[in-house]
Every structure is written in structure tokens, then in C-alpha cells.
C-alpha positions in Angstrom: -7.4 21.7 5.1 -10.2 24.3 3.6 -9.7 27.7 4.0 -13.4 29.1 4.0 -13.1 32.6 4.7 -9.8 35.2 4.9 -10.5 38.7 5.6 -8.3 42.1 6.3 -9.3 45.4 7.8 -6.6 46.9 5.4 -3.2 47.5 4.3 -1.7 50.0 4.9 -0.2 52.3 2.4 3.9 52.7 2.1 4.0 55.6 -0.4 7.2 53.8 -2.2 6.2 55.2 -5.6 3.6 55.9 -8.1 4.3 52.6 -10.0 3.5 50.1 -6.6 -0.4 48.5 -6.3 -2.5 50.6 -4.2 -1.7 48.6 -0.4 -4.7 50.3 0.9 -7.3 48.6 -0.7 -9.0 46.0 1.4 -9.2 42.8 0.0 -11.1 40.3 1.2 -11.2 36.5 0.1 -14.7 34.3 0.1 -13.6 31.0 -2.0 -12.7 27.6 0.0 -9.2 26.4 -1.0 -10.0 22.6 -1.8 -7.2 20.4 -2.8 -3.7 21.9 -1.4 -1.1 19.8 0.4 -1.8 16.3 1.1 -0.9 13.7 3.1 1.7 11.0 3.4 0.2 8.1 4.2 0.4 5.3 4.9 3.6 5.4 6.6 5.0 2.7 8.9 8.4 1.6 9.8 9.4 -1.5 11.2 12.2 -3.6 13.3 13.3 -6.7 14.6 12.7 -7.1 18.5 16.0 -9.1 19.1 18.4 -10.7 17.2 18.1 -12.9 14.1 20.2 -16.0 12.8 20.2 -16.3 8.6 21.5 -18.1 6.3 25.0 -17.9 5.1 25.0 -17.6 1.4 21.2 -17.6 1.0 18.8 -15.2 0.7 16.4 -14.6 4.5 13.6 -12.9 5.1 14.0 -10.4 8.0 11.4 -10.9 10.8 10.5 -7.6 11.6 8.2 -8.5 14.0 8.1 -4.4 15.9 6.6 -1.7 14.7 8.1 1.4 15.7 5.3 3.4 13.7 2.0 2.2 11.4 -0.5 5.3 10.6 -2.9 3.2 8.9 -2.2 -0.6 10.2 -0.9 -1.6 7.0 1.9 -3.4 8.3 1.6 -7.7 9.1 4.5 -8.4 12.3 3.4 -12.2 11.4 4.2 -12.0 7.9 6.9 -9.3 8.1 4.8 -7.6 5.4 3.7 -3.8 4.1 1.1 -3.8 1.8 -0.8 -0.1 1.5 -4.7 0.3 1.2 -3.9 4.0 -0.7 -2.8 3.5 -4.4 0.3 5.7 -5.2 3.8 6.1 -5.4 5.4 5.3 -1.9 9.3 6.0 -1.0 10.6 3.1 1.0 13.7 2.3 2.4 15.2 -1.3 4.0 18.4 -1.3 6.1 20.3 -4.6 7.8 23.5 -4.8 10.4 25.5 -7.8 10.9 27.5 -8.0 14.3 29.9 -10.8 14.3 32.6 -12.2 16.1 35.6 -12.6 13.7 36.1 -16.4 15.1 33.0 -17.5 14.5 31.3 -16.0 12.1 32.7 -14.4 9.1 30.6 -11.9 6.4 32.3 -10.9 3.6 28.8 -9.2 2.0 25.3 -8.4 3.2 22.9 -7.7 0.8 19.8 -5.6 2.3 17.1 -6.3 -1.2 13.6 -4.9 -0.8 11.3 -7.8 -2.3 7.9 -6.1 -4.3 5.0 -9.2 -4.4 8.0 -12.0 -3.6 10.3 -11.2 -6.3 13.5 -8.5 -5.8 12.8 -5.0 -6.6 15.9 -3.3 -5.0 19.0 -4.7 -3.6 22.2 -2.6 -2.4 25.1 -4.6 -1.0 27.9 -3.8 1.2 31.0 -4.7 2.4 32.1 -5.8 5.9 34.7 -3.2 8.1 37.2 -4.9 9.7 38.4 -3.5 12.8 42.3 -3.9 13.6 43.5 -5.6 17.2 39.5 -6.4 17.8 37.7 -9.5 18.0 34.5 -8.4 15.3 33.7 -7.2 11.9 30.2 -5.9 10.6 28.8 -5.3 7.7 25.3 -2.8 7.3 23.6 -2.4 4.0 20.9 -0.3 2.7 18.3 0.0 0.1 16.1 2.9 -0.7 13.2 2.7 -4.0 10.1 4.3 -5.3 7.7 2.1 -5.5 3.8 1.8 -7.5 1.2 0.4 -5.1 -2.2 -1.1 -6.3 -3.5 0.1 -3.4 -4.8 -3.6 -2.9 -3.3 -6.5 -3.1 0.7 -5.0 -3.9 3.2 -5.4 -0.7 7.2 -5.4 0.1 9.0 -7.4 2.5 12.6 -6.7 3.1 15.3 -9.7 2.8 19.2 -10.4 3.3 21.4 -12.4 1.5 24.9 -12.6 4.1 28.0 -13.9 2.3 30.6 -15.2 4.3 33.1 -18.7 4.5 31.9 -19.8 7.8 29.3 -19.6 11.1 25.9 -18.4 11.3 25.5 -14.6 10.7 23.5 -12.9 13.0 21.3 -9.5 12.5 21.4 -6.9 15.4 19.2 -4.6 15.9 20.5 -2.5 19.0 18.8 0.0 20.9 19.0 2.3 17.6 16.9 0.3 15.3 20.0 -0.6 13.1 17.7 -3.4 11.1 14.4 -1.8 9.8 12.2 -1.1 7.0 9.9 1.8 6.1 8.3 4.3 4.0 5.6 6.8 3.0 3.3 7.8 0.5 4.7 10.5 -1.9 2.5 13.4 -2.3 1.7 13.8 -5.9 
């Protein structure tokens, strides 16, 4: 935003001491601030709409196929995709949730791994919580990065690699979003 013009009628004078700046002067500004603050981004975030089987022991890409937010459409639902049209330095962040039941499916591990152009960039890995006398366990990871964009033809997808001895594991998503990935450009 461009500040063209900033004018006072005065200030008025505290009589501190002989040492302080004369507060009575009127000073009156006529430049245009160009340049300050900026902006952040593109910035999306995105979800799964329901829940989504993967593969035990092998790496799955998360179908985030809702966007909860996309300033700049940047964001693919059909090829669960972010890839910026700014250049830059973005901060993004992936998170999964498994919800099991104990009988049938078992995690030990789930890996949330943020992928840059197909290959791993970031992966953070957790481990399940077991709940005594109850019929489930979980386990939720999360991955956070700074990431370089081209501005062109750079994107992240976000993927899960679910250890475990038996069943399917599932990701939930819940009414709060528990599966998602986002981020923003970093003002530079």
C-alpha cells in the first residue's frame, strides 16, 4: 500500500527540557512509500473429503481432493497437487491421522513426507498411542519445510508411508481437518 501524502497541523510542545527536539514544528510528509510489507501468497490448504485406505508398508499419495482455502487457484484436487505461479520461498506444512480399530488394522508408524517435483523433500514419522481397555490406536504425523519455488513448473504433493503387521490403514479426516496440507509464501 502507497502512502501519498501524511500531514499534521502540529505538535504540541511538552517543555520536558532544553535537550528534547522542538515538538512544535509541523512536519509534513510529501514522498509515496513504495515497497513496505508484502504479501503472502499464494496460500492454500487442503483436505481429504472422507476417508482414505493406503497401503500398509508402502508409501500413498494422499488424495486431498477439498480445499479449505486457494488465494490464487494454485492448488490441482485431481492431481492432489500445489504448484505456485510466484517464485519464492514458501513455508508448508503436511499432517496425516490414522484411526484404527486394534483388531483389524494395526500401525506401528505413519510417516506424513512432503514430496517436492515426485521425489521426498521432508518426512517426519510418528508413533502410534495405544489406548488401555479400548478397542483403537492412532497414530498422526507431521511435517513442516521451507521450500524454493520456480514459480513455474515446481509443485509438492503430500504422501504417507503407514507401517503396521496387518489390515488396511485408513486416514481420517474428521470434522477438524486432521489430514491436510498447506502453506504460504514467505515475505522476503
Amino acid at each position: 500500500m502507497a502512502i501519498s501524502k501524511i500531514g499534521s497541523t502540529g505538535i504540541v510542545n511538552d517543555s520536558i527540557g532544553p535537550n528534547q527536539l522542538d515538538e512544535t514544528a509541523n512536519y509534513t510528509f510529501t514522498g509515496t512509500i513504495t515497497g513496505a510489507g508484502g504479501v503472502n501468497t499464494p496460500a492454500f490448504e487442503a483436505t481429504i473429503g472422507s476417508t482414505q485406505a493406503v497401503t500398509l508398508n508402502g508409501i500413498t499419495k494422499v488424495q486431498l481432493n477439498t480445499e479449505s482455502y486457494d488465494s490464487d487457484n494454485c492448488f490441482d484436487t485431481s492431481t492432489y497437487r500445489f504448484t505456485p505461479t510466484t517464485a519464492g520461498k514458501y513455508f508448508i506444512y503436511g499432517q496425516i491421522y490414522f484411526y484404527n480399530t486394534a483388531g483389524s488394522n494395526t500401525v506401528q508408524r505413519g510417516d506424513a513426507r512432503i514430496y517436492k517435483n515426485g521425489s521426498v523433500h521432508r518426512s517426519q514419522m510418528s508413533g502410534v498411542s495405544d489406548y488401555p481397555n479400548s478397542s483403537f490406536n492412532e497414530a498422526a504425523a507431521g511435517a513442516t519445510a521451507i521450500i524454493d519455488f520456480n514459480g513455474t513448473t515446481d509443485y509438492i504433493e503430500l504422501f504417507v508411508y503407514a507401517a503396521g503387521s496387518s489390515g488396511t490403514p485408513t486416514l481420517s479426516n474428521g470434522s477438524e481437518n486432521y489430514v491436510r496440507l498447506g502453506g504460504f509464501k514467505i515475505i522476503e
